[in-house]
C-alpha positions as MATLAB code, in Angstrom:
seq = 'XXXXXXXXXXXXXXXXXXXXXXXXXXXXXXXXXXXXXXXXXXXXXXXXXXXXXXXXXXXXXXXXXXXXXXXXXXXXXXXXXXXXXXXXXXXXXXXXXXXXXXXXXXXXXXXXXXXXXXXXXXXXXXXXXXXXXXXXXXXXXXXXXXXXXXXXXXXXXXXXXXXXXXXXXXXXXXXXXXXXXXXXXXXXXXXXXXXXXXXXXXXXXXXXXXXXXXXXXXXXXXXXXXXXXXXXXXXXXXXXXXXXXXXXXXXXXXXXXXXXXXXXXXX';
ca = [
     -13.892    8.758   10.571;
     -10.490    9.993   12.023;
      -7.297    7.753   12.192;
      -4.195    8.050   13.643;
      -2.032    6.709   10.628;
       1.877    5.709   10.319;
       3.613    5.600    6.987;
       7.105    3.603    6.921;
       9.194    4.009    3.992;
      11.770    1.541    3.186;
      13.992    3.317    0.991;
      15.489    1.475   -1.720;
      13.266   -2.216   -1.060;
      12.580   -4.341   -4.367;
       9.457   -6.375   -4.130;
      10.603   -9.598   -4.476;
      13.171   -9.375   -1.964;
      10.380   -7.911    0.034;
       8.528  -10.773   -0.626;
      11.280  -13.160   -0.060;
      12.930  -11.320    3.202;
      10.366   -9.538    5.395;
       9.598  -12.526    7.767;
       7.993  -11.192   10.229;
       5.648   -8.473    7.785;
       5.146  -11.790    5.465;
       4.087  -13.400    8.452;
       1.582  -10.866    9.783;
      -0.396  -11.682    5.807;
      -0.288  -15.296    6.488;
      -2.348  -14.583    9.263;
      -4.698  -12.202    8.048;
      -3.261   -9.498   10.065;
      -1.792   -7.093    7.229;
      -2.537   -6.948    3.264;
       0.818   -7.108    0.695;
       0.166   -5.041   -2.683;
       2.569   -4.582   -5.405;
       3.289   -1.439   -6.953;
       5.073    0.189   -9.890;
       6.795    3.190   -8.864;
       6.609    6.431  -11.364;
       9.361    7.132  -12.948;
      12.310    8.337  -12.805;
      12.591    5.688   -9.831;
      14.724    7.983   -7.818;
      14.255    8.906   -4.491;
      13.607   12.719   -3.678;
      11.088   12.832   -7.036;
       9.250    9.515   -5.221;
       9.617   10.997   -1.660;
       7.139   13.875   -3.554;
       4.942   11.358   -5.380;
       4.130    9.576   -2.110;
       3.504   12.144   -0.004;
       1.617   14.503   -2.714;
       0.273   11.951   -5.281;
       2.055   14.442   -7.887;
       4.197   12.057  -10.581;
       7.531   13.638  -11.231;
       7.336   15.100  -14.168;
       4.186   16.836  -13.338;
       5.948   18.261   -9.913;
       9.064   19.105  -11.118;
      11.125   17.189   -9.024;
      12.664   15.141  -11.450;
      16.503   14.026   -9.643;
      17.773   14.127   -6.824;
      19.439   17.296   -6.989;
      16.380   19.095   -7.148;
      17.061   21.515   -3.877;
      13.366   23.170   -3.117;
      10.159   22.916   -1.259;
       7.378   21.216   -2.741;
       4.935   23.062   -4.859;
       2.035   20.750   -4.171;
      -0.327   19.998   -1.571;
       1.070   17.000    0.783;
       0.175   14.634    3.002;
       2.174   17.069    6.154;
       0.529   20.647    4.653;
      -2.992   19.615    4.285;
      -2.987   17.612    8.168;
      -1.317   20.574    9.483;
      -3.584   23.167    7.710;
      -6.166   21.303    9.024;
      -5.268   21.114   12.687;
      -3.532   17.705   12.570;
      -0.528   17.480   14.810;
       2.148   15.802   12.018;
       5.785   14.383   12.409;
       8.610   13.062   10.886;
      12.183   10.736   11.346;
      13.031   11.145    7.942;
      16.191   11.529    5.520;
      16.939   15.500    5.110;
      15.473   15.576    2.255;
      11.984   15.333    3.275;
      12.604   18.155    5.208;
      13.547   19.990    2.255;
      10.621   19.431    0.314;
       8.303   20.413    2.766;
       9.575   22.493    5.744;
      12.803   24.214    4.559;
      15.342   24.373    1.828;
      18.351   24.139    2.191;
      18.724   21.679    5.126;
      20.658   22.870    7.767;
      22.068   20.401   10.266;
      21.908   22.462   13.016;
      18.824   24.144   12.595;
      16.671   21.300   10.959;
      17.942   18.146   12.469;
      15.637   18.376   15.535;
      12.541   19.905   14.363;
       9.735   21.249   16.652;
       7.335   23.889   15.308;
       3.514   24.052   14.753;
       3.825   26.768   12.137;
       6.164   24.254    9.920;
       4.187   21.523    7.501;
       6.598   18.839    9.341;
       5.541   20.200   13.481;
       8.362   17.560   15.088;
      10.749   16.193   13.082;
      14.453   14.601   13.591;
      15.751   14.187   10.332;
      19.328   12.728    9.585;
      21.910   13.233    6.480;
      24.053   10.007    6.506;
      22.447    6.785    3.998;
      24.093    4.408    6.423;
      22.293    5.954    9.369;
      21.340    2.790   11.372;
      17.520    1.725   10.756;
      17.767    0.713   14.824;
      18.175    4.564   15.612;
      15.592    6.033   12.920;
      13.161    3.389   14.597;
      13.752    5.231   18.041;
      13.571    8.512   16.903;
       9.946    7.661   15.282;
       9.078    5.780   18.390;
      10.103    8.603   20.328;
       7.847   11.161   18.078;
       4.679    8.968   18.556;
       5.151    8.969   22.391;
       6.450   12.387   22.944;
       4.352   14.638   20.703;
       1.816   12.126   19.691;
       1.123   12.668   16.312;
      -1.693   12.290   13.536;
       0.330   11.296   11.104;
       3.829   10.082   11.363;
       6.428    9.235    8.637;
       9.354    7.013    9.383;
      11.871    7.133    6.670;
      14.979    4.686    6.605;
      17.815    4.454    4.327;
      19.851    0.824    5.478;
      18.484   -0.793    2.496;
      18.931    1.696    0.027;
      22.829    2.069    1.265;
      23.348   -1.478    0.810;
      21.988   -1.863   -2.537;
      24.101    1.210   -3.822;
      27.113   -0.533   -2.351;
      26.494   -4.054   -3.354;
      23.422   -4.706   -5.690;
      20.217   -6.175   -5.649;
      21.838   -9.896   -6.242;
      23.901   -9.874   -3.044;
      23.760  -11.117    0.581;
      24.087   -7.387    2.104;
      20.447   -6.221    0.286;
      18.528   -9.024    1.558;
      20.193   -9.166    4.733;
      19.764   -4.990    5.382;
      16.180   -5.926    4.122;
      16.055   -9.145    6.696;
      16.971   -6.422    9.779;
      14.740   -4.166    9.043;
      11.998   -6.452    9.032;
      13.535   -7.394   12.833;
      13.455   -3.945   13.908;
      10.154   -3.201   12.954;
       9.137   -6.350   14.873;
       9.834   -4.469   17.877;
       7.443   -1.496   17.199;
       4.701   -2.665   15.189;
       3.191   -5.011   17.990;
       2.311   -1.778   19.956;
       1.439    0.415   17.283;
      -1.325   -2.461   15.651;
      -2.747   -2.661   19.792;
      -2.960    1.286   20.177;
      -5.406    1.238   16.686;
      -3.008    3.117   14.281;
      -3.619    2.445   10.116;
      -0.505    1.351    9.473;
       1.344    1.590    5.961;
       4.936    0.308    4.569;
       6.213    0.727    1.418;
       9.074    1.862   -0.448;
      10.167    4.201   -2.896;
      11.821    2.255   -5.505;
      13.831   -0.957   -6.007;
      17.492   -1.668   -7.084;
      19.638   -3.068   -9.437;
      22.349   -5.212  -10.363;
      24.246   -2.401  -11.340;
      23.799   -0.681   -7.680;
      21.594    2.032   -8.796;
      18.284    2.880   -9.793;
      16.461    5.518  -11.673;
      15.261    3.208  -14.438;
      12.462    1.310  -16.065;
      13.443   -1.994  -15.335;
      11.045   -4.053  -13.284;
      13.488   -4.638  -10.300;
      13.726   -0.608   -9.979;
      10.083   -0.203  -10.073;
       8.665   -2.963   -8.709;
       7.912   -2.120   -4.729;
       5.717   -3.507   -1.992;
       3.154   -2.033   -0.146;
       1.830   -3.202    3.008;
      -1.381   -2.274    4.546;
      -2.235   -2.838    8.296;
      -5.577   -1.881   10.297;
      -9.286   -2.508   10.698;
      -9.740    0.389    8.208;
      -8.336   -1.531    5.283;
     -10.398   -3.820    2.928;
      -7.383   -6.112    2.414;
      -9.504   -7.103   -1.197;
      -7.485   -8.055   -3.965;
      -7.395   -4.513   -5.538;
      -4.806   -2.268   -7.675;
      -3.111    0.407   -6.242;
      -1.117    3.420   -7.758;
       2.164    5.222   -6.089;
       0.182    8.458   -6.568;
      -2.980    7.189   -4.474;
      -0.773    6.909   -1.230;
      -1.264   10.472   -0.375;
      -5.068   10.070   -1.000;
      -5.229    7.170    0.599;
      -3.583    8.860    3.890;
      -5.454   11.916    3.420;
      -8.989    9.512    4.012;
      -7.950    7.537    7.113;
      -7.058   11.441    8.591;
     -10.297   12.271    7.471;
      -8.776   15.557    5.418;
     -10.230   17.799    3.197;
      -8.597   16.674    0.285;
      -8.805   16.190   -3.671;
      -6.140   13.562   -4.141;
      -6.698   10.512   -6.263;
      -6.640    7.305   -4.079;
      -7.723    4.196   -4.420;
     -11.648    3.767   -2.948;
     -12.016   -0.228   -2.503;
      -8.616   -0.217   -0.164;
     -11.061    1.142    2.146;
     -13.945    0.038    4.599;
];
């Protein structure tokens, strides 16, 4: 079976304020309509070496990308190569650096900001190199990827949270609050995209700290949510690794594929 499927990461989200913020998401598992997992993110818990684990189920120190300063393509099999290898149409509103890893490297503004190209991993793509970017816009530019171009798979990528927690910590009103408006934002869009059938997962790279970074072991760095939405999901009580996102994608596609993912998620 073939699904259209939409991954949205929230950069920089801890669980618990996940847990204690997303009203509207928290609301949709009340009602049986979505699934809420927890996850430990590998480690480090930084954000370009997670961007890989998620989208190629490769842990960071098996995939190289080990900090953020890491400037090159992937080196792995992801998520965008394997769709678009495989005839999937595949697109992207993303932070630069997820352009990087899989389309080119170095970004260039000019060149790479608007992205539209079959022969690229990432086909349409408007990607965007400032954390306080607002989450409002990055929702429109996926929104107007899904309509436009249509897409298999679509990534939506925003960085609000993650900007806030690096400014003010994971104890403070800005966090939750960034957290809070995301949730409202994606109350717009996710109505319409669970009506039109799409598997629909949110997550997030890694959590924060007190000390307005990350990187870490400590629980609040690593602890993330994961939310699952769509008749394809089991919604059982069952453990799921960072590294079986890309798997687990790879299946609703209905990809060739030999990534690890997690088989009783699925019906």
């Amino acid at each position: 079976m073939n699904d259209k499927v939409i991954l949205v990461v929230l950069d920089g989200l801890n669980l618990k304020v996940a847990q204690d913020c997303l009203g509207y998401l928290n609301g949709l598992v009340e009602h049986k309509k979505a699934s809420q997992y927890s996850l430990y993110s590998e480690l480090p818990s930084l954000s370009r070496p997670l961007y890989e684990c998620i989208l190629t189920g490769i842990t960071p120190v098996e995939s190289g990308i080990v900090h953020n300063n890491v400037t090159r393509r992937s080196l792995f099999d992801s998520i965008f190569s394997l769709a678009q290898s495989q005839g999937k149409a595949t697109a992207a509103a993303a932070y630069h650096w997820v352009s990087e890893l899989y389309n080119r490297s170095p970004y260039d503004a000019i060149r790479d900001r608007h992205t539209h190209n079959e022969s690229l991993q990432i086909q349409h793509g408007i990607f965007y190199h400032w954390d306080h970017y607002p989450d409002q816009a990055l929702l429109l530019d996926g929104e107007y990827l899904r309509q436009e171009f249509d897409p298999d798979f679509l990534l939506v990528h925003s960085m609000n949270i993650d900007d806030a927690g690096h400014k003010f910590g994971l104890d403070s009103a800005e966090y939750r609050n960034s957290a809070r408006q995301a949730d409202v934002i994606l109350s717009d869009f996710l109505p319409a995209w669970i009506e039109e059938g799409y598997q629909i997962l949110i997550t997030s790279d890694h959590g924060m700290n007190n000390d307005r970074s990350h990187g870490g072991t400590l629980a609040e760095e690593r602890e993330v949510p994961l939310y699952l939405i769509g008749n394809r999901f089991s919604h059982f009580d069952v453990s799921i690794k960072q590294t079986e996102i890309c798997g687990l994608v790879c299946e609703l596609l209905g990809l060739q594929h030999q990534k690890a993912f997690a088989a009783d998620v699925l019906v």
